[in-house]
PADRENDREN-587796 format. One record per residue: residue in three letters; x, y, z of N, C-alpha, C, CB in turn. Coordinates in nm, 3 decimals, decimal comma, padded with zeros to 5 digits. Glycine has a CB too. Example, Ala and Ser with C-alpha at 12.3 -4.5 7.8 and 13.67 -1.06 7.14 Angstrom:
! residues 2
ala  01,319  -00,569  00,780  01,230  -00,450  00,780  01,320  -00,330  00,780  01,131  -00,447  00,905
ser  01,285  -00,225  00,708  01,367  -00,106  00,714  01,290  00,003  00,787  01,408  -00,060  00,572
This chain:
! residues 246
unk  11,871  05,907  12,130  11,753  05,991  12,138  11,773  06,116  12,054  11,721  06,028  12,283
unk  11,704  06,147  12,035  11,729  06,257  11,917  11,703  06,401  12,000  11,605  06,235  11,770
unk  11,746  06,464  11,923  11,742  06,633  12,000  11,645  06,732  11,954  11,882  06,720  11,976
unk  11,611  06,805  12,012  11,479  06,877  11,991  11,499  07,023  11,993  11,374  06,840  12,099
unk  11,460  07,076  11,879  11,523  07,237  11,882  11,352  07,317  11,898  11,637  07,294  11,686
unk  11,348  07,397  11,970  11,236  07,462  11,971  11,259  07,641  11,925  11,178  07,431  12,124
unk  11,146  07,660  11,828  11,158  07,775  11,705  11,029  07,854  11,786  11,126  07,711  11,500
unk  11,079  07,971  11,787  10,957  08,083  11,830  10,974  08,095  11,689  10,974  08,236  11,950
unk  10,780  08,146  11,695  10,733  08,203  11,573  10,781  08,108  11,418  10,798  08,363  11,578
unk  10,764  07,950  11,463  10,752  07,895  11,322  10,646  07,820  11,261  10,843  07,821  11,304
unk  10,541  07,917  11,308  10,424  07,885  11,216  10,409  07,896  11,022  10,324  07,987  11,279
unk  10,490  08,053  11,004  10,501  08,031  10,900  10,684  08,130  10,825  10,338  08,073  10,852
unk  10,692  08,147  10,732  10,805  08,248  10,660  10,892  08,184  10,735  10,805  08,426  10,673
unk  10,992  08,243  10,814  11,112  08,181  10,833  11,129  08,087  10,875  11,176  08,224  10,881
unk  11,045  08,136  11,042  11,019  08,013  11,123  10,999  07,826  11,028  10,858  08,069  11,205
unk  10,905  07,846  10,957  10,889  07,739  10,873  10,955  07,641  10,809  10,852  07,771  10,808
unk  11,044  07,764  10,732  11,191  07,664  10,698  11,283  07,655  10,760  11,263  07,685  10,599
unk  11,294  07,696  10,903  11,388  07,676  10,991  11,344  07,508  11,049  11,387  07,811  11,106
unk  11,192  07,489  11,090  11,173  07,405  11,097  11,169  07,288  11,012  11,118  07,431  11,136
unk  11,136  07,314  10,903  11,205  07,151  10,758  11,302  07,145  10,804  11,241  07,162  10,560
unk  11,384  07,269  10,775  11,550  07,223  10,741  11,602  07,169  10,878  11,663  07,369  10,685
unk  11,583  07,186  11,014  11,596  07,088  11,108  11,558  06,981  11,147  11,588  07,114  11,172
unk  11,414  06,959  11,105  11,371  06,831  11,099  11,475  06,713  10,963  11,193  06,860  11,063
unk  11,490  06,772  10,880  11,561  06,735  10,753  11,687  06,695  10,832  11,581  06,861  10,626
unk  11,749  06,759  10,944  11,875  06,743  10,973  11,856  06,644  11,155  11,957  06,926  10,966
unk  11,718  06,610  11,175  11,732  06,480  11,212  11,676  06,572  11,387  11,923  06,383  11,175
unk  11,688  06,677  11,377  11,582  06,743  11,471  11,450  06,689  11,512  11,547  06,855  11,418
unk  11,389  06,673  11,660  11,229  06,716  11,658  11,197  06,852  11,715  11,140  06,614  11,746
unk  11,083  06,878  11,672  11,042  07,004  11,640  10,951  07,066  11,763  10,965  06,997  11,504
unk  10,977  07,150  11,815  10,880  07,254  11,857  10,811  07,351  11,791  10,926  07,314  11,928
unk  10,677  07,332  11,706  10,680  07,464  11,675  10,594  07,536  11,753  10,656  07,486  11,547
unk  10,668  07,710  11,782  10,588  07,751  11,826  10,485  07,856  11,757  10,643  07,776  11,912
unk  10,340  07,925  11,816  10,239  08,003  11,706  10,214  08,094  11,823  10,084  07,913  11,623
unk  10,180  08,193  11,770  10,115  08,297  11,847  10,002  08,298  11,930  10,089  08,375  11,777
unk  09,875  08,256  11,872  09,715  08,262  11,883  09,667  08,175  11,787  09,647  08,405  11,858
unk  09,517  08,188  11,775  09,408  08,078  11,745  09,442  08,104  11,554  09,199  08,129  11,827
unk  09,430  08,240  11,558  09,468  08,279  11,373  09,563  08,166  11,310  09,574  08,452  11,347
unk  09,649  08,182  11,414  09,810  08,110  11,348  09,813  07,940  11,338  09,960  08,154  11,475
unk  09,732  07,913  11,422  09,707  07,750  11,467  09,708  07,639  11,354  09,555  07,734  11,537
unk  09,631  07,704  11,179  09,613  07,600  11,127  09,763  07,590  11,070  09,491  07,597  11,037
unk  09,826  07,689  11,040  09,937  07,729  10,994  10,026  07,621  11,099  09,955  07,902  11,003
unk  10,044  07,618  11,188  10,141  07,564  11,279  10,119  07,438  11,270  10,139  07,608  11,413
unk  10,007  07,364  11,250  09,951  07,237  11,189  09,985  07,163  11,120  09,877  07,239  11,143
unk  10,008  07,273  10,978  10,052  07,263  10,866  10,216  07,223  10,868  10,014  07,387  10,803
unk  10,265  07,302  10,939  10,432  07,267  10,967  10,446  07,161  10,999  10,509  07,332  11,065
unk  10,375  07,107  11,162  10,344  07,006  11,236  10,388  06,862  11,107  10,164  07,032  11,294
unk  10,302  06,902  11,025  10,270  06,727  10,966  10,374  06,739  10,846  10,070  06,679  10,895
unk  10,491  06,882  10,817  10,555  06,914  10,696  10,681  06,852  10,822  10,544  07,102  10,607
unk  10,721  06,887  10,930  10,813  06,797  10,995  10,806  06,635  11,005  10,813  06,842  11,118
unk  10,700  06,590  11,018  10,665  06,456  11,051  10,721  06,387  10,912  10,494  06,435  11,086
unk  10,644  06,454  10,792  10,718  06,406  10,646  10,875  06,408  10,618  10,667  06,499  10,533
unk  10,934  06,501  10,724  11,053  06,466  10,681  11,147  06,384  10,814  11,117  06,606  10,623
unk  11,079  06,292  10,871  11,079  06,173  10,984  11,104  06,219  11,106  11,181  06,065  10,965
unk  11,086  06,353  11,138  11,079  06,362  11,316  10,960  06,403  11,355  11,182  06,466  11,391
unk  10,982  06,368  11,515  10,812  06,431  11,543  10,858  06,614  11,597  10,700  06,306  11,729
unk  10,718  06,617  11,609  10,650  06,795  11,603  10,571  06,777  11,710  10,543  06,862  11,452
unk  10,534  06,886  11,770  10,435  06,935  11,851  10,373  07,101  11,841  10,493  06,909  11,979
unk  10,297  07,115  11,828  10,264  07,261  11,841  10,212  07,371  11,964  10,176  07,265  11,759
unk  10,311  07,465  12,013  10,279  07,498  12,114  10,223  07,643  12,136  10,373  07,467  12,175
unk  10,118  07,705  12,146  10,079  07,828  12,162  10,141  07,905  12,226  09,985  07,837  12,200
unk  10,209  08,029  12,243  10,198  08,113  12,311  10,281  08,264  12,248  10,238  08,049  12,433
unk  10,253  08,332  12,300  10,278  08,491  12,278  10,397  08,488  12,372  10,141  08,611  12,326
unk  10,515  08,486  12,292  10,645  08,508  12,347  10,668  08,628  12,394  10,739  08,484  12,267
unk  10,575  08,776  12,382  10,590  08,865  12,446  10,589  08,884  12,625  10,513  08,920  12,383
unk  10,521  08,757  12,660  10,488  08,689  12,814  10,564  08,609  12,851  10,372  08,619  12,837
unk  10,580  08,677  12,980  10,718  08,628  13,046  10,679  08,516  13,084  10,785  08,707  13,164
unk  10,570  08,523  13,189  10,501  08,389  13,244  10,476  08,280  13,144  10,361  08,420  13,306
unk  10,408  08,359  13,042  10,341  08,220  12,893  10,459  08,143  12,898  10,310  08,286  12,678
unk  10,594  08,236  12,850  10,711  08,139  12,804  10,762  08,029  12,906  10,837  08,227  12,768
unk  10,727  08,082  13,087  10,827  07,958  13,134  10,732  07,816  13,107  10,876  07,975  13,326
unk  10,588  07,880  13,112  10,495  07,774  13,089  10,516  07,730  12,925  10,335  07,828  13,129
unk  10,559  07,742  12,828  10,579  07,683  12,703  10,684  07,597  12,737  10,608  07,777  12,588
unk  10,819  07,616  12,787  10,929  07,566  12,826  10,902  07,456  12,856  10,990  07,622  12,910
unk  10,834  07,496  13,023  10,797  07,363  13,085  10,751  07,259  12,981  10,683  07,383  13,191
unk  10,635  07,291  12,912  10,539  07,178  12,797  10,643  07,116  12,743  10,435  07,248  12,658
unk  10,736  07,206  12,669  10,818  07,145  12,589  10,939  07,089  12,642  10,844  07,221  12,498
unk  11,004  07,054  12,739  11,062  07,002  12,817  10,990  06,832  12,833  11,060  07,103  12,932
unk  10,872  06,902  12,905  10,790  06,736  12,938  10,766  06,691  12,814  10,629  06,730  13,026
unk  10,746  06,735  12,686  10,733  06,658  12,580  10,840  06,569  12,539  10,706  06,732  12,487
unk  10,934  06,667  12,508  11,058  06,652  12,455  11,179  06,548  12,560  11,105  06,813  12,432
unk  11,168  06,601  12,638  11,277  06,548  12,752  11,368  06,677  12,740  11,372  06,381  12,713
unk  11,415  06,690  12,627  11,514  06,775  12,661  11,507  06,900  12,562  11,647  06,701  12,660
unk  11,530  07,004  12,563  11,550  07,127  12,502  11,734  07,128  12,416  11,523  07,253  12,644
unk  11,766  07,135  12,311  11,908  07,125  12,259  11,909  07,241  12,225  11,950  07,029  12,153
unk  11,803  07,277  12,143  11,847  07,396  12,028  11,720  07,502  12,058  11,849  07,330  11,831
unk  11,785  07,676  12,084  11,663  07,776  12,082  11,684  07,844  11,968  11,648  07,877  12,203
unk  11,559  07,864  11,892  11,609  07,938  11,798  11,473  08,083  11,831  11,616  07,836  11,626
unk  11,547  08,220  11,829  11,468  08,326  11,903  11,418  08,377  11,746  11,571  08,453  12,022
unk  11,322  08,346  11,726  11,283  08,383  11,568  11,154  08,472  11,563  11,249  08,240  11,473
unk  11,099  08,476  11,662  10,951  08,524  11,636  10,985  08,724  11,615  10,822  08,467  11,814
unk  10,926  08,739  11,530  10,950  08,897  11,534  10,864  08,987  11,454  11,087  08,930  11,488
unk  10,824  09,134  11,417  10,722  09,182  11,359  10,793  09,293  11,323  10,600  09,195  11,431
unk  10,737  09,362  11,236  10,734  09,456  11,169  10,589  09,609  11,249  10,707  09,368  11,011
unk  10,668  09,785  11,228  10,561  09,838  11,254  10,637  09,960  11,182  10,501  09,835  11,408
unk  10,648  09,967  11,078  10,720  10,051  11,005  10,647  10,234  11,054  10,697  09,990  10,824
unk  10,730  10,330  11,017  10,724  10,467  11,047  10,793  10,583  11,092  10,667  10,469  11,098
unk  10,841  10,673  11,014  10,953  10,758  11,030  10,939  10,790  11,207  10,941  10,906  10,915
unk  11,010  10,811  11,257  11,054  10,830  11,392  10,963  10,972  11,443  11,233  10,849  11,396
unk  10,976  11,064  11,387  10,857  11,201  11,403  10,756  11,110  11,413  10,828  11,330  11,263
unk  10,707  11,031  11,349  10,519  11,020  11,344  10,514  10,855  11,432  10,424  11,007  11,115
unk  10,619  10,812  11,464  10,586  10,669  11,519  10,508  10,711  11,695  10,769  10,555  11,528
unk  10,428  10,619  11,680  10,357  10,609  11,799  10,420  10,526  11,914  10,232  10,558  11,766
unk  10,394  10,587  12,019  10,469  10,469  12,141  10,398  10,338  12,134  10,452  10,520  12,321
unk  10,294  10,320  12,105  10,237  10,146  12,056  10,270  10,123  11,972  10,109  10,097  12,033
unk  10,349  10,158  11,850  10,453  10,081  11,750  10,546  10,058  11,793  10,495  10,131  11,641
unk  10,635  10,108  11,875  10,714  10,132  11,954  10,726  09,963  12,044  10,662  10,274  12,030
unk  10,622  10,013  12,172  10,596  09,904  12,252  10,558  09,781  12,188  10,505  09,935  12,337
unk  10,508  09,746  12,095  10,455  09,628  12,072  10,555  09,538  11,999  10,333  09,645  12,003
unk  10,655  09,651  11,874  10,780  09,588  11,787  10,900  09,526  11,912  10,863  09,738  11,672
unk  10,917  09,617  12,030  11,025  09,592  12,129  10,963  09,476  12,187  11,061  09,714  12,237
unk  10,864  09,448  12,237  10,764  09,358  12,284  10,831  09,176  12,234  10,596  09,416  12,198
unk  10,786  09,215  12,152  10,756  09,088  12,008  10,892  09,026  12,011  10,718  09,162  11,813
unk  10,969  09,154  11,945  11,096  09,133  11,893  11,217  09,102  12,003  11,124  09,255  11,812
unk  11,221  09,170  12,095  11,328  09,193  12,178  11,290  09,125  12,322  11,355  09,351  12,185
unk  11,223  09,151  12,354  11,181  09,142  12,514  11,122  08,954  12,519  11,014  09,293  12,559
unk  11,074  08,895  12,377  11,123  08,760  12,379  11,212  08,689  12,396  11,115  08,727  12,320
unk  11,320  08,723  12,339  11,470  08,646  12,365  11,478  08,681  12,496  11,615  08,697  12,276
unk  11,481  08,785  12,545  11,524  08,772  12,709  11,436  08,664  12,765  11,498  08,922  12,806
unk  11,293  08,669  12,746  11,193  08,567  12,775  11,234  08,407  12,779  11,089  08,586  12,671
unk  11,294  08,451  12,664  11,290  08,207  12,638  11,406  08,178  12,677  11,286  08,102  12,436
unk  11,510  08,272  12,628  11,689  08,247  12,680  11,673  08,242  12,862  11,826  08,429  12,618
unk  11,589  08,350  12,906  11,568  08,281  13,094  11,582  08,187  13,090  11,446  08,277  13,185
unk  11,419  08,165  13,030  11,424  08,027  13,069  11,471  07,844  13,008  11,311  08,036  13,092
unk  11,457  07,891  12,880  11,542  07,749  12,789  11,677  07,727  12,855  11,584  07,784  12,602
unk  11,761  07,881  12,882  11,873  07,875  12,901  11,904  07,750  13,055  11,912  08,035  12,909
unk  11,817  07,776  13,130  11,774  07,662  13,279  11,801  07,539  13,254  11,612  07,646  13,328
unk  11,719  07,484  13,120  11,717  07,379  13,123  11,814  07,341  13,040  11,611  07,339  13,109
unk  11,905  07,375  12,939  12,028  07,364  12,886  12,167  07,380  13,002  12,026  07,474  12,773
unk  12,123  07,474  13,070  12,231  07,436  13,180  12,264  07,304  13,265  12,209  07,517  13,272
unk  12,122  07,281  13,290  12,130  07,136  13,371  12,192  07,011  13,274  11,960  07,088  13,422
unk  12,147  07,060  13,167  12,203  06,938  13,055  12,360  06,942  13,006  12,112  06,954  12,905
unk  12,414  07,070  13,043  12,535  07,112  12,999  12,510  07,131  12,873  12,644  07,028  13,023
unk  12,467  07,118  12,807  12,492  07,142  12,655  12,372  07,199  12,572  12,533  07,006  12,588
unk  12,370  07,289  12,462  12,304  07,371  12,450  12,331  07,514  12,309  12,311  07,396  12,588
unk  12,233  07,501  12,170  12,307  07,610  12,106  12,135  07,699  12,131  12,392  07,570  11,909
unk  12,184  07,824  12,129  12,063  07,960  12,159  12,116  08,005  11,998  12,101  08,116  12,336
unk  12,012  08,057  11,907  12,040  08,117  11,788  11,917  08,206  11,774  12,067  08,016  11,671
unk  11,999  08,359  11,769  11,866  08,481  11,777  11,871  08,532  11,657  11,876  08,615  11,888
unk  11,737  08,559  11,578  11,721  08,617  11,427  11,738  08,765  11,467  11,559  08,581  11,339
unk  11,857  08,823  11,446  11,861  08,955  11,410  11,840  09,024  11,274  11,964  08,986  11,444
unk  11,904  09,117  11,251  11,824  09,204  11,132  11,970  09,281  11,060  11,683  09,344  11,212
unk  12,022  09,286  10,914  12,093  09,365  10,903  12,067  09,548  10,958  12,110  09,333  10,780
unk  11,943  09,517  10,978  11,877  09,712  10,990  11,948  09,664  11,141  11,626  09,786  10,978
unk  11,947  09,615  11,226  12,021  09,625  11,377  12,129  09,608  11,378  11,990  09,544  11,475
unk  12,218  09,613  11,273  12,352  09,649  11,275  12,409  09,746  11,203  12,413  09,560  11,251
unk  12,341  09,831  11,092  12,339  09,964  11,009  12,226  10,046  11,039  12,337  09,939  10,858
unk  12,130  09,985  11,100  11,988  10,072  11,072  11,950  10,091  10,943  11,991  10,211  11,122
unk  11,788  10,130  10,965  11,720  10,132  10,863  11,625  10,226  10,880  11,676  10,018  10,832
unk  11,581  10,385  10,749  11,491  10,493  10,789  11,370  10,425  10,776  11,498  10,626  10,707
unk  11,272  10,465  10,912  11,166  10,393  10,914  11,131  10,323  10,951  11,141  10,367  10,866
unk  11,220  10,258  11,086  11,209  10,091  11,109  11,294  10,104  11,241  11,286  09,969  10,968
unk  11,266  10,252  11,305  11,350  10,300  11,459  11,330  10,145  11,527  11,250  10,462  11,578
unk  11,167  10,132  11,535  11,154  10,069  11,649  11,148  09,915  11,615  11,035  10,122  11,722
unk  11,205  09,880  11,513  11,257  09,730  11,442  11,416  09,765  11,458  11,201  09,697  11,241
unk  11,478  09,866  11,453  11,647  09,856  11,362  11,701  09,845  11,562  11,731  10,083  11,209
unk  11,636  09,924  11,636  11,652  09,922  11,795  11,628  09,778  11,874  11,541  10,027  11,857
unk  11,521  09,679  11,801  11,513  09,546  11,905  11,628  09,445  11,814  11,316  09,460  11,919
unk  11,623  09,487  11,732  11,744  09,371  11,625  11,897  09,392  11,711  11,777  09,449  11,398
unk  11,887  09,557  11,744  12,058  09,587  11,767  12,052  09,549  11,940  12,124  09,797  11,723
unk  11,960  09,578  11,987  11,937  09,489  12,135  11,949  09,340  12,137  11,790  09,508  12,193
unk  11,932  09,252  12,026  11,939  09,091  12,051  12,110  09,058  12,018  11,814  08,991  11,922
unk  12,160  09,175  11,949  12,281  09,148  11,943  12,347  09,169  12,057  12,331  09,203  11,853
unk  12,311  09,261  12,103  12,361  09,303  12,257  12,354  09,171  12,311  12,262  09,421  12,353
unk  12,215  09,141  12,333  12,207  09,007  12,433  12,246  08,887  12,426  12,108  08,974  12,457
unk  12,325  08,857  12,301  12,378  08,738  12,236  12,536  08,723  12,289  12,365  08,755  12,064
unk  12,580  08,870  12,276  12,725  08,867  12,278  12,747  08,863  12,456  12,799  09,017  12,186
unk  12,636  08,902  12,525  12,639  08,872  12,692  12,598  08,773  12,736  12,576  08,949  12,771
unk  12,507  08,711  12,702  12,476  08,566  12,700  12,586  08,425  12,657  12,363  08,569  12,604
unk  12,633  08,520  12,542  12,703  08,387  12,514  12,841  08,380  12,601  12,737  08,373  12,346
unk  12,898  08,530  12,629  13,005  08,497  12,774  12,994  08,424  12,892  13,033  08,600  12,839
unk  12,804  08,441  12,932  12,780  08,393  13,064  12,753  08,262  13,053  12,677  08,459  13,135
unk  12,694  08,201  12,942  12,661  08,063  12,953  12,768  07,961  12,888  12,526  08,045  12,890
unk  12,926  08,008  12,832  12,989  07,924  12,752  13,071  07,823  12,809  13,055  07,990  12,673
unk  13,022  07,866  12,995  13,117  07,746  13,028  13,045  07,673  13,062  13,218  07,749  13,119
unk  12,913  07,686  13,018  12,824  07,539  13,073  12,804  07,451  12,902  12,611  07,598  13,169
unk  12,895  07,492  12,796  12,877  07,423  12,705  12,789  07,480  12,592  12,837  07,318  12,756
unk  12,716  07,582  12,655  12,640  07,635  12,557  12,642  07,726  12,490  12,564  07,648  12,578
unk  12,644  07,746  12,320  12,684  07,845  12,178  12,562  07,929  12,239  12,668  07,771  11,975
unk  12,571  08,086  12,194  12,493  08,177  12,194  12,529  08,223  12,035  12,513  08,275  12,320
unk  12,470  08,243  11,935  12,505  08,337  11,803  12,383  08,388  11,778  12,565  08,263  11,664
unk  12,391  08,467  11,699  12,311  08,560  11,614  12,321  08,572  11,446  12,346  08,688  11,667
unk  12,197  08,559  11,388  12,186  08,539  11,227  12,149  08,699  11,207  12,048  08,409  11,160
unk  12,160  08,765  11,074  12,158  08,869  11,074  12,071  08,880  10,941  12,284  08,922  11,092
unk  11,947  08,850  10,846  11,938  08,844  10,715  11,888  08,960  10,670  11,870  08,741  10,673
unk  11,956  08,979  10,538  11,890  09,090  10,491  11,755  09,095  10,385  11,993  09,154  10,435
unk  11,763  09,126  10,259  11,655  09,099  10,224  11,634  08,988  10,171  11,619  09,172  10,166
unk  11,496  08,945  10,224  11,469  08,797  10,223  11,303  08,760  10,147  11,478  08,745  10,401
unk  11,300  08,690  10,088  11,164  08,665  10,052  11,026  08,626  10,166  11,184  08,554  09,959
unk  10,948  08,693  10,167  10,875  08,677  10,259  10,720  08,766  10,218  10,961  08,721  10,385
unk  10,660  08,717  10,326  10,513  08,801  10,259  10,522  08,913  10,299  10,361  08,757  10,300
unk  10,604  08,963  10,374  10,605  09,106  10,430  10,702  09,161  10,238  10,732  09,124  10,645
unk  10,818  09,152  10,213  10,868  09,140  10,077  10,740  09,153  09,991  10,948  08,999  10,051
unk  10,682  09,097  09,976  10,574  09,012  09,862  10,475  09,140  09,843  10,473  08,842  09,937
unk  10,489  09,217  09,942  10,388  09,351  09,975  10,436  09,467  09,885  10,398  09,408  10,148
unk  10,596  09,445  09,855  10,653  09,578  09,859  10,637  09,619  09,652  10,855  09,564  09,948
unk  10,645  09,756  09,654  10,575  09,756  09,500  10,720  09,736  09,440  10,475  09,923  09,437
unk  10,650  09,673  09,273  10,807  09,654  09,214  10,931  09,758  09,204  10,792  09,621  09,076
unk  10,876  09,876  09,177  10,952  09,973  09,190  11,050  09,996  09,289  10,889  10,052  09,189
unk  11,006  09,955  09,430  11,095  09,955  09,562  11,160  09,867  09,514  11,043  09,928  09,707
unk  11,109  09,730  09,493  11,237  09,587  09,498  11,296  09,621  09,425  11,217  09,432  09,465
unk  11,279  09,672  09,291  11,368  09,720  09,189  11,536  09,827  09,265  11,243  09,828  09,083
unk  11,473  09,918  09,296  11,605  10,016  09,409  11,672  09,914  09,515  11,517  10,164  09,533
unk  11,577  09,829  09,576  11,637  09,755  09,677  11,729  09,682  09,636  11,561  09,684  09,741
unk  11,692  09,598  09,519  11,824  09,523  09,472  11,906  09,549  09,453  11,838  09,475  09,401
unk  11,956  09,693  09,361  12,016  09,747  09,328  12,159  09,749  09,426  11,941  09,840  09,300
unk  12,071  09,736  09,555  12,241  09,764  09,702  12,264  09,576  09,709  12,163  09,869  09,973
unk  12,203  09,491  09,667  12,238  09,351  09,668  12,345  09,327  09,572  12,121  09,264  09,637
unk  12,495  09,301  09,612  12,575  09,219  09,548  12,504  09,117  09,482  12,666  09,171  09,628
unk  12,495  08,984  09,523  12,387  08,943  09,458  12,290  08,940  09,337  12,350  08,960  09,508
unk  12,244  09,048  09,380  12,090  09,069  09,268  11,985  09,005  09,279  12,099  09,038  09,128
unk  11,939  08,937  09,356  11,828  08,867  09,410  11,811  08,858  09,597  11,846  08,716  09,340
unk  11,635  08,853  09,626  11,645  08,844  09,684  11,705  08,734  09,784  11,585  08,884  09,666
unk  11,710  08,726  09,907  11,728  08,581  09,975  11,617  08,475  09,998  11,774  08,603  10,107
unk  11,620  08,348  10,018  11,488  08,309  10,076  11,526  08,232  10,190  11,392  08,228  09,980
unk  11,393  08,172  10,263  11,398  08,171  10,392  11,475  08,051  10,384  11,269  08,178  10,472
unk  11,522  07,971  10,279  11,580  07,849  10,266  11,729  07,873  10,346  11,587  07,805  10,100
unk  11,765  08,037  10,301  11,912  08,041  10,293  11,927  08,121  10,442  11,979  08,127  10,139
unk  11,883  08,119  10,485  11,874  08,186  10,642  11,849  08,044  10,729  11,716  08,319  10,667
unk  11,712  07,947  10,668  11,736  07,826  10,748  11,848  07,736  10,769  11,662  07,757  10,715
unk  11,927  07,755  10,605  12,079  07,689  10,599  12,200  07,714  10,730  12,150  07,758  10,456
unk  12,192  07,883  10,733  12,270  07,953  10,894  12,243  07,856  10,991  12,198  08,115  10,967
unk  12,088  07,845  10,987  12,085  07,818  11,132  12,080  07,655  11,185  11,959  07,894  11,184
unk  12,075  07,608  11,082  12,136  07,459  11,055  12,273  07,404  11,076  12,123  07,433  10,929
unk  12,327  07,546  11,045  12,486  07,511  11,069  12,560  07,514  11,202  12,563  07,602  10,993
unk  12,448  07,665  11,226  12,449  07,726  11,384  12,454  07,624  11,480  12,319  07,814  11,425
unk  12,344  07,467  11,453  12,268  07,464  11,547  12,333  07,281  11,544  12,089  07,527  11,520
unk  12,425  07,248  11,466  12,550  07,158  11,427  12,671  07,131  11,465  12,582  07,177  11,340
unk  12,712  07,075  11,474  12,820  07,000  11,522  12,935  07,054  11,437  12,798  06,844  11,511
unk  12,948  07,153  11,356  13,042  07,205  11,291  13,067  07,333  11,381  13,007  07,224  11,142
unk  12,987  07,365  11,416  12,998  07,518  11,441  13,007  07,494  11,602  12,853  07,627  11,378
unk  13,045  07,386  11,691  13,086  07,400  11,809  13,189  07,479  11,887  13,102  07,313  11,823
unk  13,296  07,554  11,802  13,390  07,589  11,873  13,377  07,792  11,867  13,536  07,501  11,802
unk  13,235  07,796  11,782  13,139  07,939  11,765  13,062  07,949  11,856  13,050  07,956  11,647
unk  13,106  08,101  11,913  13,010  08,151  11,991  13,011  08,288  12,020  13,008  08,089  12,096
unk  12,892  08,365  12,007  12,951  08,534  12,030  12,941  08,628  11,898  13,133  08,535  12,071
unk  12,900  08,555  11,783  12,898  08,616  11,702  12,757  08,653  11,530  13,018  08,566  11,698
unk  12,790  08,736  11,514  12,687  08,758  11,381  12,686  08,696  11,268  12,692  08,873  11,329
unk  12,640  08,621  11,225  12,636  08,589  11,112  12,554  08,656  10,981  12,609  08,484  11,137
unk  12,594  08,701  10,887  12,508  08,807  10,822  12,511  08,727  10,703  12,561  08,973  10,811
unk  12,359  08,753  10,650  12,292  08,656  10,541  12,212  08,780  10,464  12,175  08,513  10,614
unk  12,307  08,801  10,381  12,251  08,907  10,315  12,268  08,957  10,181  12,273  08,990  10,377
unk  12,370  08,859  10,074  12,388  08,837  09,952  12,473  08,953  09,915  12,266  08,819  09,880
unk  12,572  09,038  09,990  12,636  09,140  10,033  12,539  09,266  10,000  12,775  09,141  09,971
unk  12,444  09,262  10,090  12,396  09,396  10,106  12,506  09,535  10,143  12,295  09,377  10,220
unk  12,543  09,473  10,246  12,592  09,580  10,314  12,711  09,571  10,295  12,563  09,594  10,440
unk  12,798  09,535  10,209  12,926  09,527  10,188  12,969  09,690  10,121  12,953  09,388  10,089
């Protein structure tokens, strides 16, 4: 029977190629979408997994809800049979120097970003226990392990999932189950796609590298994460970032 990894927030950008590249690696798919906006998008994935021979399902909900999530779980449980792989991906952006940020940039980035993984790890984590076996993989942020000006209330839920990775993965490792954390830095994305050339131009500049990343090479992490290579890993960061921060 094949194993089923379920992706918050892979309607589209990361989420997306997290989902190919697991379906590619013999995965079926959960994807999950936010709301009605996101739906055709999640569709779209839906039938981009099926092409590469596993099945998909698409499941609504706003991972900011505690309740939504045990009820997504459940769905995807009864679909699936079994839950193998979490990948905590869904996350947002609310950029603004710390003087002028509003407590609803604030609340809504911690929301999204942070207060999900506690959400799905509850409860995915349940049903990976009963199974004994089990990998959890949370998209952190290089800004949540250096910070970033401008991005308090993004660089604060990134450095919180690390927190919760490295406690999670103590409490659940004797039931078999990996806890890690991906860390990427700059990555191609439409949020990227926004920024004027002039910025990408400075930005690169701190990339060893010299280019940005794409979501290919962050889906690669979590492919590996979420593999039979990386069984004897747990507890730790993985940083995908073309040595940004070196």
């Amino acid at each position: 029977m094949k194993k089923t990894a379920l992706i918050t927030g892979s309607s589209s950008g990361l989420g997306k190629a997290m989902a190919i590249r697991l379906a590619k690696d013999g995965f079926n798919i959960a994807v999950n979408f936010r709301g009605e906006p996101e739906r055709q998008d999640a569709l779209d994935v839906q039938a981009l997994v099926r092409e590469n021979g596993s099945e998909a399902e698409i499941f609504g909900c706003d991972v900011s809800d505690f309740s939504a999530c045990k009820e997504m779980t459940k769905n995807v449980k009864e679909r699936f049979s079994t839950i193998d792989v979490l990948v905590n991906n869904a996350g947002i952006t609310k950029d603004g120097l710390l003087a002028r940020m509003s407590e609803e940039q604030f609340d809504i980035v911690t929301a999204v970003n942070y207060k999900s993984v506690f959400n799905m790890t509850r409860y995915v984590s349940g049903v990976m226990i009963k199974q004994r076996s089990g990998r959890i993989i949370n998209i952190s942020s290089v800004a949540g392990v250096y910070g970033n000006p401008g991005q308090f209330n993004y660089s604060a839920s990134k450095a919180g999932i690390i927190g919760m990775t490295l406690t999670a993965a103590k409490e659940l490792g004797a039931r078999n189950i990996t806890v890690n954390a991906i860390a990427p830095g700059l990555i191609e994305t439409p949020m990227t796609d926004s920024l004027s050339e002039e910025l990408k131009s400075r930005m690169l500049d701190a990339v060893s590298l010299g280019r940005f990343g794409s979501p290919q090479d962050v889906a690669g992490a979590v492919s590996f994460l979420a593999g039979e290579d990386s069984a004897y890993i747990t507890g730790q960061v993985l940083v995908v970032d073309g040595g940004l921060i070196i």
